[in-house]
N, CA, C and O atoms as a GROMACS GRO file, in nm:
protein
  468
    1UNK      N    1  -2.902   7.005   2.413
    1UNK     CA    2  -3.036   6.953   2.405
    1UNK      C    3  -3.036   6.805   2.371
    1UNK      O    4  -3.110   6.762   2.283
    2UNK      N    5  -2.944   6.716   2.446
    2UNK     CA    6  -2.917   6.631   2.372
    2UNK      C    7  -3.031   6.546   2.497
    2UNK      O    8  -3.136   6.507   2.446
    3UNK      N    9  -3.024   6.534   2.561
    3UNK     CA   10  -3.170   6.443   2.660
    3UNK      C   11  -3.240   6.397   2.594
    3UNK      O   12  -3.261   6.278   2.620
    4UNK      N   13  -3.316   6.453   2.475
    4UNK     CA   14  -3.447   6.463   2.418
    4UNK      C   15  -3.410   6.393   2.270
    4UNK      O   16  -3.484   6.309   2.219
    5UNK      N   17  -3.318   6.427   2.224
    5UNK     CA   18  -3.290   6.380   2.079
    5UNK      C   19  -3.324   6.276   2.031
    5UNK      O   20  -3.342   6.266   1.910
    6UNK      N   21  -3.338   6.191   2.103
    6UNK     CA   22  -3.404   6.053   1.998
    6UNK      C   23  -3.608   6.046   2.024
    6UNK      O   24  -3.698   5.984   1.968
    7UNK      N   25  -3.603   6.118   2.105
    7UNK     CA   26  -3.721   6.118   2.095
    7UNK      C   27  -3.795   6.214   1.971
    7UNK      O   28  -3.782   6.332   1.938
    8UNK      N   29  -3.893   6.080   1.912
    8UNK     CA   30  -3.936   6.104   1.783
    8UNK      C   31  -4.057   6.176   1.841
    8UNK      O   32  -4.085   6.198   1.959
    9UNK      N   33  -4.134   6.213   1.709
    9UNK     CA   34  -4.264   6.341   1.759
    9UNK      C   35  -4.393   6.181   1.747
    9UNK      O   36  -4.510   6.182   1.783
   10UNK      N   37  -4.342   6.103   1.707
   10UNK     CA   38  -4.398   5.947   1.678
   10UNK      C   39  -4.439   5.930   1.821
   10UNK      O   40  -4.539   5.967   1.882
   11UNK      N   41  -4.345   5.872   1.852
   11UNK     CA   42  -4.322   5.823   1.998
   11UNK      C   43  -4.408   5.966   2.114
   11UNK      O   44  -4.511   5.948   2.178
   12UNK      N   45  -4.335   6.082   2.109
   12UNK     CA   46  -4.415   6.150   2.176
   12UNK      C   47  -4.568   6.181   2.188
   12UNK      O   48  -4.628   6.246   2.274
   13UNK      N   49  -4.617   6.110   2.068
   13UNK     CA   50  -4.784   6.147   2.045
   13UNK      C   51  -4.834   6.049   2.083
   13UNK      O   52  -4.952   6.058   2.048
   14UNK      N   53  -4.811   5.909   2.161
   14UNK     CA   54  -4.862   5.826   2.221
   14UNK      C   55  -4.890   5.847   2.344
   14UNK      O   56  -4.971   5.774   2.401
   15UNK      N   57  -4.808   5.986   2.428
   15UNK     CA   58  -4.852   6.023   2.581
   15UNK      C   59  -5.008   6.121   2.532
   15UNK      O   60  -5.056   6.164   2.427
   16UNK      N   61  -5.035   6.121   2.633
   16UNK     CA   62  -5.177   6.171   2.621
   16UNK      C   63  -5.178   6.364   2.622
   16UNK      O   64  -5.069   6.419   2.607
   17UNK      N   65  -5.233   6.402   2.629
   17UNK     CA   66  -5.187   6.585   2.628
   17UNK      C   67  -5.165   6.600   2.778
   17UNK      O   68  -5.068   6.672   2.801
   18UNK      N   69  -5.232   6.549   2.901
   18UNK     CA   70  -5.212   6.598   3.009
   18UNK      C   71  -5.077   6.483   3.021
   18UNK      O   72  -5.001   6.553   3.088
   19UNK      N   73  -5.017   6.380   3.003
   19UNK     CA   74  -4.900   6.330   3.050
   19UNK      C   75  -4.788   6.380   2.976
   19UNK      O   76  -4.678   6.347   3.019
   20UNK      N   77  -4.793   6.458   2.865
   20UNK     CA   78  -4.717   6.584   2.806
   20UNK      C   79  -4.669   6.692   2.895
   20UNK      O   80  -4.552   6.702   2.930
   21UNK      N   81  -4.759   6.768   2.927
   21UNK     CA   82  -4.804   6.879   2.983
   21UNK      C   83  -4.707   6.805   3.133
   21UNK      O   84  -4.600   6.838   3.184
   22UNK      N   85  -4.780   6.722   3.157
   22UNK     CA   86  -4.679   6.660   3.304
   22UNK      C   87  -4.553   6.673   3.297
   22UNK      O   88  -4.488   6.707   3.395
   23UNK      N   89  -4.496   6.647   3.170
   23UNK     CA   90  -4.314   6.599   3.119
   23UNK      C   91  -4.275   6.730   3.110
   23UNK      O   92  -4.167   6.745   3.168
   24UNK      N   93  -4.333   6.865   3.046
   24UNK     CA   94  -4.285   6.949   3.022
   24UNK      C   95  -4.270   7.032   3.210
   24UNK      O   96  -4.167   7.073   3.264
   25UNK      N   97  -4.398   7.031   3.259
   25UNK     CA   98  -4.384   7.049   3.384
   25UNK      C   99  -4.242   7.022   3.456
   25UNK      O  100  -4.155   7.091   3.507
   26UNK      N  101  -4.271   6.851   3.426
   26UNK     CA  102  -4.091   6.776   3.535
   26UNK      C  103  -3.971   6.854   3.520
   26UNK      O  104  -3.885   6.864   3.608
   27UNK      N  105  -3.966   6.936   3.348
   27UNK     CA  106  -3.830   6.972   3.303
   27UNK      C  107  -3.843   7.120   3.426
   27UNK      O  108  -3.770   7.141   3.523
   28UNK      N  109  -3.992   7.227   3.365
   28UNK     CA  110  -3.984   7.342   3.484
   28UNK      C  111  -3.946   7.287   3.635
   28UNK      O  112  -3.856   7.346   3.694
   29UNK      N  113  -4.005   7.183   3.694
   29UNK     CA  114  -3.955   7.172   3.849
   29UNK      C  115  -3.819   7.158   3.848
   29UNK      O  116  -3.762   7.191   3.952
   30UNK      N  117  -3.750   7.113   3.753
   30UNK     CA  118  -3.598   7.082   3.736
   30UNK      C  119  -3.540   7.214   3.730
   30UNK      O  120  -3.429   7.228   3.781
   31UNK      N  121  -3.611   7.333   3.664
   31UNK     CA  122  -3.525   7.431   3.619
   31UNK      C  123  -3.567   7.571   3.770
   31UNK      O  124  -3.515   7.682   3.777
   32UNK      N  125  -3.650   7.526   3.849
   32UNK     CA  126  -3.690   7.548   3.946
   32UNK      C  127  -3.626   7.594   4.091
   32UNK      O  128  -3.658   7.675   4.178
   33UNK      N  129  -3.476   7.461   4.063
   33UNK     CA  130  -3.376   7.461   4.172
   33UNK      C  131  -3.263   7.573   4.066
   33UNK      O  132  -3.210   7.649   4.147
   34UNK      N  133  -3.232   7.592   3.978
   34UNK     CA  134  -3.139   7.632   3.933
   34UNK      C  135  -3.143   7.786   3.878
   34UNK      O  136  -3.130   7.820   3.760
   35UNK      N  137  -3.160   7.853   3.968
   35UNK     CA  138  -3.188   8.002   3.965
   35UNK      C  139  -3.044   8.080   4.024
   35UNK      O  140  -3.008   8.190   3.983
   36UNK      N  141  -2.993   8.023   4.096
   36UNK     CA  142  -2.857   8.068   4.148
   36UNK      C  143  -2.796   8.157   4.019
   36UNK      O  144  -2.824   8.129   3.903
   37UNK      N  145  -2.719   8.258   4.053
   37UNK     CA  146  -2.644   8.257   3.901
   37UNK      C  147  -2.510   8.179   3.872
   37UNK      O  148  -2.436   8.222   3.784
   38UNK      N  149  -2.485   8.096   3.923
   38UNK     CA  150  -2.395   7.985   3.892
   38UNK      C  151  -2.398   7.864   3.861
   38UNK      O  152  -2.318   7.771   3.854
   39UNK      N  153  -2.548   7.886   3.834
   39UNK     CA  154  -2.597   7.772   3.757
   39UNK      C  155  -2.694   7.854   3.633
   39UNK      O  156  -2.804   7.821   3.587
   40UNK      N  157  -2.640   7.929   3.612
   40UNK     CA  158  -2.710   7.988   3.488
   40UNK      C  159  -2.685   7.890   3.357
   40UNK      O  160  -2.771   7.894   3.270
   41UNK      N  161  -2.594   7.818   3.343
   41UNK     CA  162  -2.627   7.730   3.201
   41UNK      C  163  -2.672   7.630   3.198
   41UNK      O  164  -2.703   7.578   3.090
   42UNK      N  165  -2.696   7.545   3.360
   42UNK     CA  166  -2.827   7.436   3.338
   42UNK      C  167  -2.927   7.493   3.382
   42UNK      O  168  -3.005   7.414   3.434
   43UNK      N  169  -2.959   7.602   3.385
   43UNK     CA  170  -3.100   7.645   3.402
   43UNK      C  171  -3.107   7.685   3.204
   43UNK      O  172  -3.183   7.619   3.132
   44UNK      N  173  -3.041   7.768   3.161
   44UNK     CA  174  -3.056   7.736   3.011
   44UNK      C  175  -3.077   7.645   2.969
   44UNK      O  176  -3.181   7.655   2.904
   45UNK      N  177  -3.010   7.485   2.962
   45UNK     CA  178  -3.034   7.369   2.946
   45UNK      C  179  -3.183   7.358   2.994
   45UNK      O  180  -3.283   7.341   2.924
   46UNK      N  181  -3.175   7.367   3.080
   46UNK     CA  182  -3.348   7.309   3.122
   46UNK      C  183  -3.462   7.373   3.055
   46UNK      O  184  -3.568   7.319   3.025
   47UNK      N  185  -3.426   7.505   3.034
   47UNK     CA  186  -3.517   7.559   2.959
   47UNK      C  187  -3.477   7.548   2.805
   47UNK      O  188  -3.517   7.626   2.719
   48UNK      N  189  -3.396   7.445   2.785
   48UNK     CA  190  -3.389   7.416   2.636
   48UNK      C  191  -3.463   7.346   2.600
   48UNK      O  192  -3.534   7.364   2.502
   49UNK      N  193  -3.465   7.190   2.714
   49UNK     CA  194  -3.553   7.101   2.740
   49UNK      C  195  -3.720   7.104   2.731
   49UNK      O  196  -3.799   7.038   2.664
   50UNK      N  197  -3.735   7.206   2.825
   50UNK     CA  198  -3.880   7.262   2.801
   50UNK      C  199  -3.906   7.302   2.674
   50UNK      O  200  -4.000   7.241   2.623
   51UNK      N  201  -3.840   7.403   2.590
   51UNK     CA  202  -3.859   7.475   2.472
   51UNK      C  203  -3.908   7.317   2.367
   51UNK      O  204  -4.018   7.295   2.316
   52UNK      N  205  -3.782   7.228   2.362
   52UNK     CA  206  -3.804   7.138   2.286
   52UNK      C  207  -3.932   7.049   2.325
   52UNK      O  208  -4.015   7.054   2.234
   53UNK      N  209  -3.960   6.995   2.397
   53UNK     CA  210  -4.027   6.958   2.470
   53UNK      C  211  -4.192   7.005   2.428
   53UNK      O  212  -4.261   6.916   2.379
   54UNK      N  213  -4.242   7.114   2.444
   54UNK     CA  214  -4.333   7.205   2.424
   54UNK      C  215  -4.328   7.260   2.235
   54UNK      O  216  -4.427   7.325   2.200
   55UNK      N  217  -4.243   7.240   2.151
   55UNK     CA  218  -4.241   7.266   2.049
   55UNK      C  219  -4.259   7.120   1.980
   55UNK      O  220  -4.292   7.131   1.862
   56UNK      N  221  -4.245   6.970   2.029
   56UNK     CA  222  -4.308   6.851   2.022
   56UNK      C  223  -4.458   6.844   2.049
   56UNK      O  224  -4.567   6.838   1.993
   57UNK      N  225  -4.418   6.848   2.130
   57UNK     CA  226  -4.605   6.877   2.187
   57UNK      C  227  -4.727   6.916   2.132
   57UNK      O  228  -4.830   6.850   2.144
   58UNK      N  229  -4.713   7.089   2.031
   58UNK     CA  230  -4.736   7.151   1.975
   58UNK      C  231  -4.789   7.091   1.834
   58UNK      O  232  -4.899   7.098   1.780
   59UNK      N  233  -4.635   7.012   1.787
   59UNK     CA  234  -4.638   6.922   1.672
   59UNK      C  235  -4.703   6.860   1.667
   59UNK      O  236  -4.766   6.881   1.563
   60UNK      N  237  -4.761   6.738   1.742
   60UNK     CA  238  -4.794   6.613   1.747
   60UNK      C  239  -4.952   6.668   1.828
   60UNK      O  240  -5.040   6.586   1.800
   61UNK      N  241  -4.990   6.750   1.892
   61UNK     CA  242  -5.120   6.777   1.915
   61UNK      C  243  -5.238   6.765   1.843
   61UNK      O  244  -5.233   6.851   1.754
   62UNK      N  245  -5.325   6.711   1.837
   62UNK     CA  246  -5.469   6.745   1.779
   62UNK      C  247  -5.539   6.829   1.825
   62UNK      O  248  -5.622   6.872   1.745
   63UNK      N  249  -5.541   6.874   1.931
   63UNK     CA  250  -5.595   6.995   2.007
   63UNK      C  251  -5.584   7.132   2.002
   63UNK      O  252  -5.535   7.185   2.102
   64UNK      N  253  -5.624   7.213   1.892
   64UNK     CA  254  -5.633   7.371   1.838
   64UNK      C  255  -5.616   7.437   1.924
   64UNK      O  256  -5.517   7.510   1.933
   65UNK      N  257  -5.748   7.423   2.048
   65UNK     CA  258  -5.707   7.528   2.176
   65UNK      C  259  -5.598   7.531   2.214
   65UNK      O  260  -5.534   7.636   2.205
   66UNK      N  261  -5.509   7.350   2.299
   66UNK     CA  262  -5.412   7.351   2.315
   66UNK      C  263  -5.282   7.392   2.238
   66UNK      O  264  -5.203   7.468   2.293
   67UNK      N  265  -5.263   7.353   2.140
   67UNK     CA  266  -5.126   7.411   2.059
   67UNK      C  267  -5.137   7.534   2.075
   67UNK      O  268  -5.030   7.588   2.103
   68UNK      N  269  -5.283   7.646   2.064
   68UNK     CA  270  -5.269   7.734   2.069
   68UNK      C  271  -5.207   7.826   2.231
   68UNK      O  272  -5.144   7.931   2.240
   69UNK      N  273  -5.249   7.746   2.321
   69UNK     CA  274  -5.206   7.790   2.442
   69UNK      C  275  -5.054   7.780   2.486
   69UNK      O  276  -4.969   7.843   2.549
   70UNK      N  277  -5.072   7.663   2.416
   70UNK     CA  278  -4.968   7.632   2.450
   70UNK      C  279  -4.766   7.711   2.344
   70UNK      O  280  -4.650   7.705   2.386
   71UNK      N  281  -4.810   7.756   2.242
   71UNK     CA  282  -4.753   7.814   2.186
   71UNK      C  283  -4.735   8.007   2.241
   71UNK      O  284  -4.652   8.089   2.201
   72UNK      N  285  -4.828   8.021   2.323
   72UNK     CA  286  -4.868   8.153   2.372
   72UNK      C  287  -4.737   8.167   2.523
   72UNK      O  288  -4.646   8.243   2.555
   73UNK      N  289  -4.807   8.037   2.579
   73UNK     CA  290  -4.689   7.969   2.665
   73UNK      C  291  -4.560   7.972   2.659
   73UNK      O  292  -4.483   8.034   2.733
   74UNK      N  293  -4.528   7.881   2.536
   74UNK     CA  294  -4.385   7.893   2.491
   74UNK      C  295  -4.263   8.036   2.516
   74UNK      O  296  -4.155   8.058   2.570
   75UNK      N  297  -4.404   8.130   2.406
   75UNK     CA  298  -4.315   8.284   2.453
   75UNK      C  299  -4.232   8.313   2.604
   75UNK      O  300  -4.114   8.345   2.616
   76UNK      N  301  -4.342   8.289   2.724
   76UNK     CA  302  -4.298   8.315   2.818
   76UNK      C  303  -4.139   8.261   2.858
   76UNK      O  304  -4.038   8.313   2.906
   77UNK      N  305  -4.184   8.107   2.802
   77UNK     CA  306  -4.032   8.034   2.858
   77UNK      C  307  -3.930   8.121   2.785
   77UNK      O  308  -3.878   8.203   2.859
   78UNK      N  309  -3.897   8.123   2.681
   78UNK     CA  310  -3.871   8.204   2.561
   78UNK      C  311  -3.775   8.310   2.606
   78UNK      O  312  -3.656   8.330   2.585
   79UNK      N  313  -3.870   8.373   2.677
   79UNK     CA  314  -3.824   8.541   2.731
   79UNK      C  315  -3.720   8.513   2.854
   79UNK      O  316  -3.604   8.552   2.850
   80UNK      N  317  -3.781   8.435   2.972
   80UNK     CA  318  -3.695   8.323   3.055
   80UNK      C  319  -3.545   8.273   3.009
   80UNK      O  320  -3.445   8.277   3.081
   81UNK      N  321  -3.551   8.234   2.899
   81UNK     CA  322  -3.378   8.196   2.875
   81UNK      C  323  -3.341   8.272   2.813
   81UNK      O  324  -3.233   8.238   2.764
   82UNK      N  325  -3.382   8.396   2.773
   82UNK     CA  326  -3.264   8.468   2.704
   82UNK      C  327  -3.270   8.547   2.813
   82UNK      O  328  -3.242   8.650   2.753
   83UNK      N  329  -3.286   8.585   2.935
   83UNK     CA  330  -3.244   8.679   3.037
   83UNK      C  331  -3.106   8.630   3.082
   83UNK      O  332  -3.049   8.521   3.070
   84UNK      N  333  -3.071   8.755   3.140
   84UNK     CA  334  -2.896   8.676   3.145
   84UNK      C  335  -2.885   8.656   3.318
   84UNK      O  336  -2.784   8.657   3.388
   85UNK      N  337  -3.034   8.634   3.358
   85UNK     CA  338  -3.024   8.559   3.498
   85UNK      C  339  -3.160   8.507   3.515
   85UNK      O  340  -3.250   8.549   3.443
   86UNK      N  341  -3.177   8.431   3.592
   86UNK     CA  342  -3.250   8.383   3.673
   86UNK      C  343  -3.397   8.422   3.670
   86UNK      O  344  -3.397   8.538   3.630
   87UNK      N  345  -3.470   8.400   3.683
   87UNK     CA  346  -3.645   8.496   3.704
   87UNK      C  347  -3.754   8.393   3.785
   87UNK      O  348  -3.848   8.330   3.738
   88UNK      N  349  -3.699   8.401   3.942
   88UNK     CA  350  -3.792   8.337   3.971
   88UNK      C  351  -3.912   8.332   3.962
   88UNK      O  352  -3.996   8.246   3.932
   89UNK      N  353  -3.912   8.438   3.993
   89UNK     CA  354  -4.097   8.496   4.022
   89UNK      C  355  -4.158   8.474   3.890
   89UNK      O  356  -4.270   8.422   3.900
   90UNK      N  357  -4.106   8.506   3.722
   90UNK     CA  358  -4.102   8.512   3.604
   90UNK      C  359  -4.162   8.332   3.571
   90UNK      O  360  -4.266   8.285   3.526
   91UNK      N  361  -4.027   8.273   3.623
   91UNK     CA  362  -4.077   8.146   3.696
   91UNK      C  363  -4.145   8.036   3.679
   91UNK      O  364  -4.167   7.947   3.598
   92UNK      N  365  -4.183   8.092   3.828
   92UNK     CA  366  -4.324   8.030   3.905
   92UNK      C  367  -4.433   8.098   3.797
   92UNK      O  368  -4.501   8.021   3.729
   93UNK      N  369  -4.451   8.241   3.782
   93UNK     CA  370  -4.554   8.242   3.683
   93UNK      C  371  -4.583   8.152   3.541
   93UNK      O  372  -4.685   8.140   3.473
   94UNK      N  373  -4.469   8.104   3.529
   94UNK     CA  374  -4.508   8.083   3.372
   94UNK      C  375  -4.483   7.852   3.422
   94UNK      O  376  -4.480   7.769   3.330
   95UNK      N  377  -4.474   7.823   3.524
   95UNK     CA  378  -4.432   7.699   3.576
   95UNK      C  379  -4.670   7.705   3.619
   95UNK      O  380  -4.738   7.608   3.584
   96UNK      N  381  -4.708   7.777   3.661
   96UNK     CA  382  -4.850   7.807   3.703
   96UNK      C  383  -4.856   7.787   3.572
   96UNK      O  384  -4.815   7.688   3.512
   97UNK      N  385  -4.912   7.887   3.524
   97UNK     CA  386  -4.936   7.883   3.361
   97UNK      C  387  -4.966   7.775   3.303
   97UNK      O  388  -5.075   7.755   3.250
   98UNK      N  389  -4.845   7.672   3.309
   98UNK     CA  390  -4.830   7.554   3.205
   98UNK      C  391  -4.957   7.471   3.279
   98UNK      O  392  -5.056   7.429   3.218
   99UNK      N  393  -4.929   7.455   3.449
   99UNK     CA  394  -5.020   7.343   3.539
   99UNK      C  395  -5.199   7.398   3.489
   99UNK      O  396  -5.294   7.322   3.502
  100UNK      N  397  -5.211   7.526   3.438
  100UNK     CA  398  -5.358   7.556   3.423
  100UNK      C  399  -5.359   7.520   3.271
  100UNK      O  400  -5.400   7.628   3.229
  101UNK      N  401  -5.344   7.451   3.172
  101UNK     CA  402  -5.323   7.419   3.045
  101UNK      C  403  -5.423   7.285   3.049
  101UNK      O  404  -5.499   7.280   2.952
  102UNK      N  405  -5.434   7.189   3.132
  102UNK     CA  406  -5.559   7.073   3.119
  102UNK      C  407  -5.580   7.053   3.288
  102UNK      O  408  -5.504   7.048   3.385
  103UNK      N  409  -5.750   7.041   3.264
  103UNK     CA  410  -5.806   7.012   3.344
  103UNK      C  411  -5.725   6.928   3.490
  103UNK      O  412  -5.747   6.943   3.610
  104UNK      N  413  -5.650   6.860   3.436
  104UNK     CA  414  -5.621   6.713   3.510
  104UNK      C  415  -5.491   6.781   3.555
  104UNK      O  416  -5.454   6.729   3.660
  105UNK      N  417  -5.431   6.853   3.524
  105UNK     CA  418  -5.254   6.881   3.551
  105UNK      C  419  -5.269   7.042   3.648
  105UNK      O  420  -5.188   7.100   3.720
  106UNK      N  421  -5.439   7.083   3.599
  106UNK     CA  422  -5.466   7.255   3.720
  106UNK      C  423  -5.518   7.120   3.869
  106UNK      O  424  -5.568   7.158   3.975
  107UNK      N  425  -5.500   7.025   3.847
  107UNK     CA  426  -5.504   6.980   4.005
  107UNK      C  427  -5.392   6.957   4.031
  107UNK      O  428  -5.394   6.864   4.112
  108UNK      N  429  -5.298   6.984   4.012
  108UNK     CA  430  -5.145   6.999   4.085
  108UNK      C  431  -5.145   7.091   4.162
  108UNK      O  432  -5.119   7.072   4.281
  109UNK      N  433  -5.177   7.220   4.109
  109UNK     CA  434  -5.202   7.340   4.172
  109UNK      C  435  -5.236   7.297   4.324
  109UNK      O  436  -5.309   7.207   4.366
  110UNK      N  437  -5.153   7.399   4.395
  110UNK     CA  438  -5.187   7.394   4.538
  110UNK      C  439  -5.353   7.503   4.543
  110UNK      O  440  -5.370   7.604   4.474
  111UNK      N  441  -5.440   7.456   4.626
  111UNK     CA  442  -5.559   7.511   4.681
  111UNK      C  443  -5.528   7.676   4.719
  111UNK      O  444  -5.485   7.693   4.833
  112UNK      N  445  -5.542   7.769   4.654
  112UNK     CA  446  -5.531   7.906   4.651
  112UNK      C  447  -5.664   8.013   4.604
  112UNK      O  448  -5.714   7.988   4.495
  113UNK      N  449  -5.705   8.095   4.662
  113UNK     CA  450  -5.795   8.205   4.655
  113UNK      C  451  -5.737   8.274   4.492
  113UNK      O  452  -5.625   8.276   4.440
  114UNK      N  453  -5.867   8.322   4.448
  114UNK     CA  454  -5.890   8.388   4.342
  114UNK      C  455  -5.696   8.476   4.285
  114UNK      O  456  -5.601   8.524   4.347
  115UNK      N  457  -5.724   8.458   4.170
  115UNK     CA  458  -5.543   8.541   4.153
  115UNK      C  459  -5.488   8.469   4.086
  115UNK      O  460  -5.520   8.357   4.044
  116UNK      N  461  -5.353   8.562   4.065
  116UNK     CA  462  -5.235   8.489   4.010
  116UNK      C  463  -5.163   8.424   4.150
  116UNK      O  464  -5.204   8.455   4.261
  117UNK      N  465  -5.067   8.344   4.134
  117UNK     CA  466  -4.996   8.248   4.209
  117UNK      C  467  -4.895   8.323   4.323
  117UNK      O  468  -4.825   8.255   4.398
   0.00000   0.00000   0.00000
């Protein structure tokens, strides 16, 4: 988890909640390609990244709803790295998830009918 280490919860509370929410996103698209099972320990890594990442976030939030969602969130990733493979579909659900967390970051979302992803 060393990527992240100097980053203070200081420094992190100057991005805004949706350019958060963006960073934690970048780490899921990263962990996105690495589903193979031979890349099972930088997909751990990545989802270390996220974990840390999202447990900053949390910290440094003023936003009740958000920490709260976003801690609800967390679980999912959570469950994600301790599987001893891959979960795409597991995923994409919980990579959705995060993009519906602020207004500004559910317009990433591709244009889709009523549902899950």
């Amino acid at each position: 988890m060393t990527q992240h280490a100097g980053l203070s919860p200081e420094r992190w509370a100057r991005f805004s909640p949706t350019q958060r929410v963006l960073m934690i996103a970048n780490e899921m698209n990263r962990a996105t390609k690495l589903m193979a099972a031979a890349d099972r320990l930088r997909l751990r890594g990545a989802y270390e990244r996220v974990l840390q990442l999202a447990d900053l976030t949390v910290q440094t939030s003023d936003r009740r709803a958000l920490r709260r969602e976003l801690l609800r969130w967390r679980d999912l990733v959570a469950a994600l790295y301790i599987l001893p493979t891959g979960d795409p579909a597991g995923h994409a659900a919980a990579f959705h998830a995060l993009l519906r967390l602020t207004p500004e970051t559910a317009r990433q979302l591709p244009h889709r009918g009523p549902g899950p992803p």
